[in-house]
N, C-alpha and C positions, 0 to 999 in steps of 0.2 A: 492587493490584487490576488485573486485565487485561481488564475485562468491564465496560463503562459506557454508560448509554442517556446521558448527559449531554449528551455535544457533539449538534452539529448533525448533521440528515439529510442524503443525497444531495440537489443541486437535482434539480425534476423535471425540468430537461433531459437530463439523464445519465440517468435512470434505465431509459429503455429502451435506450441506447445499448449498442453491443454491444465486448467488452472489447477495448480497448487499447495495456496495457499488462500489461509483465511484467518480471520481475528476480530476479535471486538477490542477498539483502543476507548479511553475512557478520557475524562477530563474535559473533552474540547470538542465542541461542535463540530460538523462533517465541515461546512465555508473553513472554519479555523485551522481545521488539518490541513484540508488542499495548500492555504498559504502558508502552512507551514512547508512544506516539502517545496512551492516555488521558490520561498526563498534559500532551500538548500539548494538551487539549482536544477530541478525537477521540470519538466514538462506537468502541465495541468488544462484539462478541458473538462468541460459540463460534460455530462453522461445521460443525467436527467432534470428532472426540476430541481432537484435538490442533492445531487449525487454527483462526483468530479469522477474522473478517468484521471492519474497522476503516473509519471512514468520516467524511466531512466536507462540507462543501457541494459540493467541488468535484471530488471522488475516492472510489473505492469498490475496495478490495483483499481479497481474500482474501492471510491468512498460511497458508503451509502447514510444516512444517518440511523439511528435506532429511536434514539428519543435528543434531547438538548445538548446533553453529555457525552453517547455515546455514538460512537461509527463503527457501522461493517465493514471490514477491508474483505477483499476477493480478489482473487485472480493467481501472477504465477511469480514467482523469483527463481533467481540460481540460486540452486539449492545450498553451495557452497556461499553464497552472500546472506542467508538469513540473520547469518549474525551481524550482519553491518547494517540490515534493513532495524533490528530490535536494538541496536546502539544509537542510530540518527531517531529512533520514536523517544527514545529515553532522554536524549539531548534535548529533543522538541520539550520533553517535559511529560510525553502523552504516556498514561498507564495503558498496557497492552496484553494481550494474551494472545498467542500468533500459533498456527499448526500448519508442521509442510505436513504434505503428503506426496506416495509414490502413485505412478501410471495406473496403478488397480485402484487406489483411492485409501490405503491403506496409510495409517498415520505414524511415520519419521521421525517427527519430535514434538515436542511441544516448546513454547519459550514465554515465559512471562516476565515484565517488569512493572 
């Protein structure tokens, strides 16, 4: 199942924050990622025909697909958790390349696995 209200919501300090982050993860189809992250306990919902909204206290991404293998992630994390969001992609097993950015849109870091 790639569609779960189970996990936790966004904190409400995120929720109006404006997005973030972004990355192209690789290996695994956008369906495949969503259940990946259900099954780490993540909230997951359709966004579009083919694109999940997956979330947790501390992160809010849209999946979009690119092509078979790859997915756009978007949206926002605590900036202080990006290293636990690029550890649970590497556990999934998903190749990633992820960029915070600050409020002017100005780019933080980079992180690849």
């Amino acid at each position: 199942m790639d569609i779960s209200d189970d996990g936790p919501e966004l904190a409400p300090e995120w929720r109006d924050a404006g997005n973030n982050v972004c990355g192209i993860l690789r290996g695994h189809g956008v369906s495949a990622v969503a259940e990946l992250f259900v099954r780490a306990g993540w909230r997951s919902d359709s966004s579009s025909w083919e694109g999940y909204e997956v979330q947790t206290r501390w992160c809010r991404v849209e999946l979009d697909p690119l092509d078979r293998a790859e997915t756009l992630l978007n949206g926002v994390v605590d900036p202080g958790r990006l290293d636990a969001l690029a550890s649970l992609l590497s556990r999934f097993g998903v190749g990633f390349v992820l960029e915070l950015y600050d409020e002017s849109g100005g780019l933080l870091r980079e992180v690849t696995g």
